[in-house]
Structure formats: C-alpha cells, structure tokens
N, C-alpha and C positions, 0 to 999 in steps of 0.2 A: 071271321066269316069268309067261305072261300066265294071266290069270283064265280060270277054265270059264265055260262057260254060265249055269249056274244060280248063277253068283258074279257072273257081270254082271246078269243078272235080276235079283238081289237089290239090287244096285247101282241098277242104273236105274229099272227098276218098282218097286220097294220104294221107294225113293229122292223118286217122286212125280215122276223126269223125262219121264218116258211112258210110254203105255197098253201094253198086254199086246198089245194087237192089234201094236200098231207097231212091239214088239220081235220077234213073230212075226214079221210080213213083210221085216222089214230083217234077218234071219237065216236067212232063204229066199233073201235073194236072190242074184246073183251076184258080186255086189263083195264082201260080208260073205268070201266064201270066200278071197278074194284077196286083199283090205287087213283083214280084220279086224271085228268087230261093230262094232266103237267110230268105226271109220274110216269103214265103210259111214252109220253114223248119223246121222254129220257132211255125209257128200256128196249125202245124199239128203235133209238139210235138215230131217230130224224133231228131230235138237237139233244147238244151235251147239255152236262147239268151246269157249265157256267153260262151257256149261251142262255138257258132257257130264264138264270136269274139276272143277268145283265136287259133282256127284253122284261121281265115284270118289273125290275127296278126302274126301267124308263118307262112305262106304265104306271106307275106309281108315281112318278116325279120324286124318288129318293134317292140315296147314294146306294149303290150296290155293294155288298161284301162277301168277298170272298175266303170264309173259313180257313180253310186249309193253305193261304198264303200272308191271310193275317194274324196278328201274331197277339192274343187275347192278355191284357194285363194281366201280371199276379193277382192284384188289388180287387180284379173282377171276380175271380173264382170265391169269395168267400162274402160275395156283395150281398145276393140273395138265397135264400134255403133252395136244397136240393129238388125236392118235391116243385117248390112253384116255378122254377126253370124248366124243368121234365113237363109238367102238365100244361103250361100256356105255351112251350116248343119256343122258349127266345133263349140270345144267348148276347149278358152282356161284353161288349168289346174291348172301350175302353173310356177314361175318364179324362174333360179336358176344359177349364176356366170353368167349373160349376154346371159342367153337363153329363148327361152318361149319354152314351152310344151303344142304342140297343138292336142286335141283328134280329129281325122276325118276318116272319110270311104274310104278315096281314100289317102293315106298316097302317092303315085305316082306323086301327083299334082304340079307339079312341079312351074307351072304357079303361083299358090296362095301361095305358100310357096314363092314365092318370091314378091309377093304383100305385105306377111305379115310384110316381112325381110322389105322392103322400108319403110313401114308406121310406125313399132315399133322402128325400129334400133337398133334392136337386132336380134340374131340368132335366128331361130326358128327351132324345131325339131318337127318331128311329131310322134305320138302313134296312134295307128289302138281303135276304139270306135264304136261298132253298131248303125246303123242309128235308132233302137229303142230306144237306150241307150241316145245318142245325143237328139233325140228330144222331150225324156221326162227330159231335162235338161236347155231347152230354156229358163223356167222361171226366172231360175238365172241370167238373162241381161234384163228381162223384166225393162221399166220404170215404176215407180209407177203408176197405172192407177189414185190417189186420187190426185196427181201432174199435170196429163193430164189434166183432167176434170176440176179442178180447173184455169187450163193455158187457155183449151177453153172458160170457162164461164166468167173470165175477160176481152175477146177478145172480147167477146159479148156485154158484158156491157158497153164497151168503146169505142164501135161504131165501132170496128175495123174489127166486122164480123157480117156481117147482117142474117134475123133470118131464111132465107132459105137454105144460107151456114151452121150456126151455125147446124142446126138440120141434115142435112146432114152431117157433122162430127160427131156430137155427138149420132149418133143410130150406124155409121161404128166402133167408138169408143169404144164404150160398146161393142158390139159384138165382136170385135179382142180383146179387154184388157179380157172381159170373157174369150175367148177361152186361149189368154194364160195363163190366173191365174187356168188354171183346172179347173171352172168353169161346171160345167150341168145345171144352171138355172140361169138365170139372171131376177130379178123382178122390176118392175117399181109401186111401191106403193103413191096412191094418197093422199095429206096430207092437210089443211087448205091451208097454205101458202109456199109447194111446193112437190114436187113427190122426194120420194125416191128410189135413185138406190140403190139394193143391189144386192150381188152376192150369190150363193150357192154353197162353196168351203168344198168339203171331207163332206157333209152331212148340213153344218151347214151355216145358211147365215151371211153374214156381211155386213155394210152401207159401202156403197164407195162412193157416194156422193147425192147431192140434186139438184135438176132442175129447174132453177127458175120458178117461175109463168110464165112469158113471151114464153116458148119452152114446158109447158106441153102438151098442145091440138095440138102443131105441132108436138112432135114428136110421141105419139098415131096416129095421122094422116097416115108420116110418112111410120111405123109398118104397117098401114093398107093397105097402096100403096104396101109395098114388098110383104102382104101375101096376096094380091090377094081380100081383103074382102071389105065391104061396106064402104065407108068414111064416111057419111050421117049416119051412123045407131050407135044411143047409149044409147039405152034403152035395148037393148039383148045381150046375148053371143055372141061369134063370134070364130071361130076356123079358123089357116092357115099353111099355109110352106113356109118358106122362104130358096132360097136357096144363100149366101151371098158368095160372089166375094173376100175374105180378099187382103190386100195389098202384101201380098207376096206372092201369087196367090194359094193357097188352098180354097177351097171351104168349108163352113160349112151349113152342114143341122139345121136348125131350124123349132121349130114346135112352134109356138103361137098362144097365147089362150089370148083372150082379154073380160072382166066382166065388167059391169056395177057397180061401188058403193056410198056410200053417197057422196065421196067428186068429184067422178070421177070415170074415167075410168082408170083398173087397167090390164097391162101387164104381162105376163110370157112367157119367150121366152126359151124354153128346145135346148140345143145345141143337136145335134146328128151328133158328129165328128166321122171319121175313128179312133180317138183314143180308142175307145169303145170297136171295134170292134176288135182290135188286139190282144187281150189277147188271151194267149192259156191258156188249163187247171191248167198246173204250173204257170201261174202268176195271177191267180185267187186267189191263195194261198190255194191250197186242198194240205194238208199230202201224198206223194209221193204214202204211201200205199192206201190211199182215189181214187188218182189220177189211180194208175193202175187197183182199181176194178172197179171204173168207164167206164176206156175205155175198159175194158173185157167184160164189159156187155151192152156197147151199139156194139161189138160186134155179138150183136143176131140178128137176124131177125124177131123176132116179142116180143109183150111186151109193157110195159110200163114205162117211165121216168118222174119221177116227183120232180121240184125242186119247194120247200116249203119256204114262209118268205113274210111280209109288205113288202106292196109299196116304192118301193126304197129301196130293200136289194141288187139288182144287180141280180134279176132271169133270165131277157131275155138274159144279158151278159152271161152268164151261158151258157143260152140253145142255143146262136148262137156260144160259144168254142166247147160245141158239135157239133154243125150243121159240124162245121171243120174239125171235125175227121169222121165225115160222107159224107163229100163233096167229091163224086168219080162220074169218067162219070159213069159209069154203073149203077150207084145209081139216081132213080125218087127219088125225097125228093122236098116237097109241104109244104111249111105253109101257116097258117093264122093267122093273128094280128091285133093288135088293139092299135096305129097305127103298121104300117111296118117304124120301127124305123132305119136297115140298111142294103141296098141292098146287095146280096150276090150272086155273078156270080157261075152260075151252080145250085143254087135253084130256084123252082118258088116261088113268094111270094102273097099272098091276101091281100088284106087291105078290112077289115069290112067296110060295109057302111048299117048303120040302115037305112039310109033313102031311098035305094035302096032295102030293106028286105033282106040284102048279113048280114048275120049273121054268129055267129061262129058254131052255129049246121048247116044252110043251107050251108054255105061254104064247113065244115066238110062234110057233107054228099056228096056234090058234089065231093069231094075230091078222096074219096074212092072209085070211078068210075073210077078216072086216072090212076088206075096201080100205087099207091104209094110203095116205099121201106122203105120210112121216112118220118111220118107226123110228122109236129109240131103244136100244137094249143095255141096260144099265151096266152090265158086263158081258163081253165077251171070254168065257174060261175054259171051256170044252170044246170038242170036236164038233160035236153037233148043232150047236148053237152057230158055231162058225159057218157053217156049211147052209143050216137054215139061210141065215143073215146075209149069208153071200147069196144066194140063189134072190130073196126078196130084192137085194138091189140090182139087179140084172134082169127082173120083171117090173119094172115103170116105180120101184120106190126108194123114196132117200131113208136111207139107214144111218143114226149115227149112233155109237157103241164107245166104249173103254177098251183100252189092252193097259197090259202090265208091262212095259217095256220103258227101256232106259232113253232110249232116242224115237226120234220118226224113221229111221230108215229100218231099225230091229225089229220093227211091226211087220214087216212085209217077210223076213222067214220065219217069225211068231205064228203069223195065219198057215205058210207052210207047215209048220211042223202040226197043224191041227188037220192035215192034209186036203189041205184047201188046193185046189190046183192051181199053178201058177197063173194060165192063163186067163182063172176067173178071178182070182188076186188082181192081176194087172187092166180088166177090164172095166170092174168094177166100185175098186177104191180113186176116190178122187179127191181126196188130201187126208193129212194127219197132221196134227198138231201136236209135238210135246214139251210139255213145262214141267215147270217147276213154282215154288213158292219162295220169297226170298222176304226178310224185312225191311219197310219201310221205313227210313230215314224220319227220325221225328222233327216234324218241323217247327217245333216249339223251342226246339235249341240243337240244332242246324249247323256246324261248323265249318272252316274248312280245314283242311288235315293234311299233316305228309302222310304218303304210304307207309308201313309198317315192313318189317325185313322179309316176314312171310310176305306178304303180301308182292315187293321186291321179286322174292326170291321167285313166287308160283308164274309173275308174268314174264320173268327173264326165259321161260319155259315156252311161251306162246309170240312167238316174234311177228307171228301175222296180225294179231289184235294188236300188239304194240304197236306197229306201223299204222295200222288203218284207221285205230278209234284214237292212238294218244299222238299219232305225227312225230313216234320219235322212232329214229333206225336204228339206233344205237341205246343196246340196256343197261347204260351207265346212266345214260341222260333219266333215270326213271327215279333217280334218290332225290330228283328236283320237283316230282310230280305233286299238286294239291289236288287232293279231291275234296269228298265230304263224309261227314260222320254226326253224329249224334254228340252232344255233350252228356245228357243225364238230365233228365228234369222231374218233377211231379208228374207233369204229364206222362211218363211214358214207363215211371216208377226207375229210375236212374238208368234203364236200357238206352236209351240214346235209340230206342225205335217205335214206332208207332205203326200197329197196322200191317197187313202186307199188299208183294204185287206180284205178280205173275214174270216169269223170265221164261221165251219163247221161242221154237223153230217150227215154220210150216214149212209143211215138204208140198207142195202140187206136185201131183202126177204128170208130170209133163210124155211125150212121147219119148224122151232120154231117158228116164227113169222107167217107164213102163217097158221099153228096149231090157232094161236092164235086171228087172223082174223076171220077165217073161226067159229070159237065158239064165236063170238061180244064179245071177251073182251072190256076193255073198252081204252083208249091210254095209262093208267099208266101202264097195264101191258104189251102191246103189246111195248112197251117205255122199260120195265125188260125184257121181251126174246131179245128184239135187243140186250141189254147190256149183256146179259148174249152169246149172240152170236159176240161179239166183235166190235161194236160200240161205238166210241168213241165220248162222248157227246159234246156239242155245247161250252160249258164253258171248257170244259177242253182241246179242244182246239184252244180256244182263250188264256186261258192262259201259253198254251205249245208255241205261239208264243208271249205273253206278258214276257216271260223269254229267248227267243231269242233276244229280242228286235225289233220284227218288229212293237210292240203297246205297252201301258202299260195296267196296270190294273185297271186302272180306267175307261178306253176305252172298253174294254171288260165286264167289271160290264155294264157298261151305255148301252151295245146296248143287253146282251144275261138279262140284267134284271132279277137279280136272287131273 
C-alpha cells in the first residue's frame, strides 16, 4: 500500500531531502498523477533515485538497499518463483544465521512478510529498495528464455501442443522473454531450413533460438493479426503497432516492421516500454557539471537544443529527459516525430504521416501557429524543416531537434549545408550535445583488469587523455595500468556487461564559438574554440567513466571510434 501525501511529506521534507516548495510543485504537476510522487521526483531531477530511497528507508525505520552496488546471492535467484518476485516487486538479497533479507517498497507489509516466513521457513526481514531500483533487477529471476523455447518447441513436436496453440505461446514468449532480457529489438531472421530468433541486448544482437519450418509462416502471420496489417500481402513492406497484454499485466508498446526476402518474410519488432522513458538527466549518465548547464539553458525561452549522434545512440531518450524538465502546466510544448515512440501526459504529440502530406516542415509550420512554449521536432533532415525550426527559435521559442552528425561541432556546417544562414546558425543554437552509447560494466561480477595490447596500443595514440585522466606522461608506464571489466556471469549471460550509459560532449555556444561560426570556420576549429571554452570531449569522457568503472575501455574505444 503506497504512502499518503502527508506520509511522503513527512518522508521527504521532514527528512531534509527537499524544500516544501519542491514538494508542492512536483505534486501539481502532471507525471506525479501518472507515475507517482516519488517517481515524478526522480524524473524531474529534484532528488536522485538513491537519495529519494535512503529518505523513505529512514522513514520507515529500515536498512536501505541499494541494487545496483549490492551484490544479490546466487542462492537467492532460485529462492522464489518468477511470477511471485515480478507481481509483489521485491527482490530477495541475501541469506544469513536463518534470516532472508528481502528488498521492497512497502517494508509495512505485513501480510507478505508472512507469506514469505510460511513458504521459506525462515525469518524474513525487510530493507526499503526503490521501485526503480527493484524493477531494473527483475532480470536476476528471469528463466532462461533459450530453456523456454527449447521446452515449447519439444511440446510441439511431440504432439503435445498443436500449431495454433504453439504459435500463440511462442510470439507472447518472445515478447515477455525480450522485454525482460532488456531487450529494444527482437528480430525474426528467415533462413533455408528455419527462422532465427534473435534479441538485441545493450546494442548488440544475440541468437536465442530457431523456429522450426512447421511455425515460420504462422507466426509471421500471427505478428500480422496483432499489428493490424494485410495477412495475404508478401511481396511488400509492411509497417504496424502492437500494443501487448504481458502476463503480469504491463503493457508493452511494439512497432513492427515486416520485409520481404529471398528466403522469406523477415520481422523486427522495436519494444517501446515505459522503461525508456524513465530516465532522468542523471541516469543518462551526463557529468553532474554537463547536467546543470544543460538544465540552465533549457531554462530560456527561446533558442535552440540540439542533441547530435547515429541511429541508435539514444537521441529521442535525451530529448524526451528534457521534455521532463520542461513538462509544466503553464508550458504549450508540441512535438513532432517520426514515429511518436512515447506518450507523454501534458505534451501534445504529432506522428508524421507522408501519405497524408503531414510532414515534419508541414507539421512544424502548423505548429508555430499554436502558441508553442516548446517545440520539439523529432528530426531535423531537410532544408526546410531547418529553416522553419530556425526562424521558430529566433521568435520567443525553445526548439529542441536531432541531427545526424558525428560530433557537436559538425552540426553547425550540417545546418549550413541545409542553407541555413550563418548568422541565424550562430544566433540562435544555444548547445548541442553528442553521444554515443557504450556498455555498462556488469556489476554482478566486476573485476579489475590490465589493459589489453589494443587497448595499450589505441591510448599510446591519444597522449592528452593519457596525461589528464591516467597521471601518466610516459606510454610505457600504461602496461601497469588496472582498470575494470566484467568477468561473465548469469546475470549479464557470460558478456561481462549489463545495461548501457551514455558517453558525452556538450558544446555551449559561447561568444568564441559563435565568433567562429559566424566566419564559416570549418568543425576542426569551431571543435578548438569549444575546447578552449571548456568542453570536455566525447572520449574523454567515456574514459573518465571507464576508470570509475561504469564501462571499460574497450567499450569506449569501440563506440567514440578514435
């Protein structure tokens, strides 16, 4: 049972975790109604997600636990069934003289604390754990999903599940086993002699198993029933949304896209879960200092924000943590996208439709009619979109958009080449931010490491990060270096990673860099006045968090590609 009001208030404000005012306005506002006071608090970046469980843990008079630094026994993951961890949201810890140590949000529970005592036959004690904290920990009780599938497709073969049962298991299957393996894309690859499932986990896909001949054209089928599209049609593309039912009743958004190929028809199914969507600035992983010019300067009212990086660096993630620190009633805030990937109560949102001529310049244009406070345009691609977008933030509104670009300084002849004029370039952008996505170091089995000879050999290449981030002047001294790495565990399926984080450079427009615009330098130097204006480059800090141990360095070499 969650807390009242004036139970959190006493919690928080009492607590000393913040002001009266701050609990007022993040309880007015629109997210508080739909995720929760505690969840609103976190997304709006007034407290982190350990501060906000160290203040309800001393509210509660419990131990606090923190997930992601504690380190869950083997012995626990196989304690209690999948399902009943998943729907009461606890997670056991660990086991000690005839007690368990159970993490949970409602430490008060009296009722399950004593379901737990009857089923274990042990004492159980509880510690206070954030419900963000908990449910990015679920994976630890996952069943193998390569176990599952294997157990279904025997049941199949053996007559024991006919093949309109079978394929209805096995599409709900793949979708819950994706969603809880962290999963964003689950692909169904068509092959001679059968369809390969794979998953796409922290960037990188993996085979999880194969479909026999007999269930490939039913479950393509299927996929085509949930998203709405042509059964009969398979000689063309096809695009849909699926919005799926899971077993322990969350809903997952899915957007599939279904291709024609030699062997067959080929699936990709993009999950688009609430977990997307939850991040605030600080778990994005921006430098605290990154993090507060950031929200100072979408503090303005007019302008422009542009987050820079390939398809699949995690841009829209980015620009909908903004949208959070922007989401006030007083504030019109309108996007457009391509698709509208996750609904957001108190924004309006556009979804592009070419075939309706609702394009991102017509949209735009119509947009700046509404009395906007806050556009967003999901991509900037054309001449005219640019041109639009420019002029909206040079009349009283903050824009923030995507570019396709390698760095933050190659945005600025990017907008050039769309013939954007320099001077409204330079007058109007007031930062850009570009990343990338790297793997997270699994902290489940955590090591420390020598460098590796690539590794050696890529920094012996960069003597300025060697100096500043390892204190060494000399690239000999570098065969002595520890960092960190992964060992391989259950948890992380033997990748030694868990999860990812964002590796960052914000450029502010300073008057040196707009100097330097406004004269069409070229991005090498507009790239030297950033740095000379206090920019801290994209590699450097990736590897400022590859020596914290949130990634290694070989993660950081592989995605800033130096």
């Amino acid at each position: 049972m969650g807390l009242t009001r004036a139970q959190l208030e006493e919690a928080l404000v009492g607590g000393g975790g913040l002001s009266q005012t701050q609990f007022e306005e993040t309880a007015c506002a629109p997210e508080a109604a739909r995720l929760g006071l505690e969840e609103a608090l976190v997304q709006r970046g007034v407290l982190k997600d350990v501060e906000l469980g160290q203040l309800m843990a001393w509210w509660y008079q419990v131990p606090f636990v923190n997930l992601e630094q504690t380190h869950v026994s083997e012995d626990m993951r196989g304690l209690l069934p999948e399902t009943f961890i998943r729907s009461h949201g606890l997670v056991p810890v660990s086991s000690k003289d005839g007690s368990v140590l159970v993490a949970t949000t409602d430490p008060r529970d009296a009722p399950i604390r004593s379901l737990l005592e009857k089923y274990l036959r042990k004492s159980v004690s509880f510690a206070y754990a954030t419900s963000r904290d908990i449910q990015g920990h679920m994976s630890l009780f996952r069943e193998d999903p390569a176990v599952s599938f294997a157990g279904l497709f025997e049941r199949f073969q053996t007559g024991a599940l006919e093949a309109g049962a079978a394929t209805v298991e096995l599409v709900a299957l793949m979708i819950e086993s994706a969603f809880q393996a962290g999963a964003s894309d689950v692909h169904l690859d068509p092959e001679d002699a059968y369809t390969a499932i794979r998953y796409r986990v922290d960037g990188l896909l993996r085979d999880m198993a194969e479909i026999p001949p007999a269930l490939q054209d039913s479950v393509i089928s299927r996929l085509k029933v949930l998203g709405r599209l042509a059964t009969d049609e398979h000689r063309t593309a096809q695009d849909g949304k699926i919005t799926f039912a899971s077993s322990w009743g969350q809903e997952i958004e899915i957007r599939l896209s279904i291709i024609p190929t030699t062997h067959g028809e080929k699936a990709v199914m993009r999950l688009l879960t609430d977990k997307s969507r939850d991040f605030s600035l600080s778990d994005l992983g921006l430098h605290p200092d990154d993090a507060q010019k950031l929200s100072d300067m979408l503090r303005r009212s007019w302008g422009m924000f542009l987050v820079t990086g390939p398809t699949g660096s995690g841009k829209s993630t980015t620009l909908y943590a903004a949208l959070k620190i922007l989401n006030r009633r007083e504030a019109n805030i309108t996007t457009i996208e391509d698709p509208v990937e996750y609904d957001m109560v108190g924004v309006n949102q556009i979804q592009v439709d070419e075939r309706a001529d609702l394009t991102f310049a017509k949209g735009l244009r119509s947009i700046v009619r509404q009395d906007p406070n806050v556009i967003m345009v999901g991509e900037i691609r054309d001449t005219e979109t640019a041109h639009i977008a420019v002029n909206a933030a040079m009349t009283g509104h903050l824009v923030l958009s995507t570019l396709h670009t390698n760095d933050a300084a190659t945005a600025f002849p990017r907008l050039a080449d769309m013939q954007v004029d320099d001077f409204l370039i330079a007058s109007t952008v007031n930062a850009i931010l570009a990343q990338r996505l790297v793997r997270r170091i699994c902290m489940s089995c955590i090591q420390t490491s020598p460098l590796t000879q690539t590794e050696v050999h890529l920094l012996e290449r960069v003597p300025e990060i060697r100096k500043e981030l390892l204190g060494l002047a000399d690239k000999r001294d570098l065969v002595h270096v520890r960092l960190f790495k992964g060992k391989g565990c259950g948890v992380c399926h033997q990748s030694g990673y868990h999860g990812r984080v964002g590796v960052f450079e914000f450029l502010r427009v300073t008057d040196a860099v707009r100097t330097a615009v406004m004269e069409r330098r070229n991005a090498d130097d507009i790239r030297a006045a950033a740095l000379k204006e206090g920019m801290i480059p994209m590699l450097s800090d990736g590897l400022r968090k590859a020596m914290t141990g949130l990634t290694s360095v070989e993660e950081v070499l592989r995605a800033v590609r130096i």
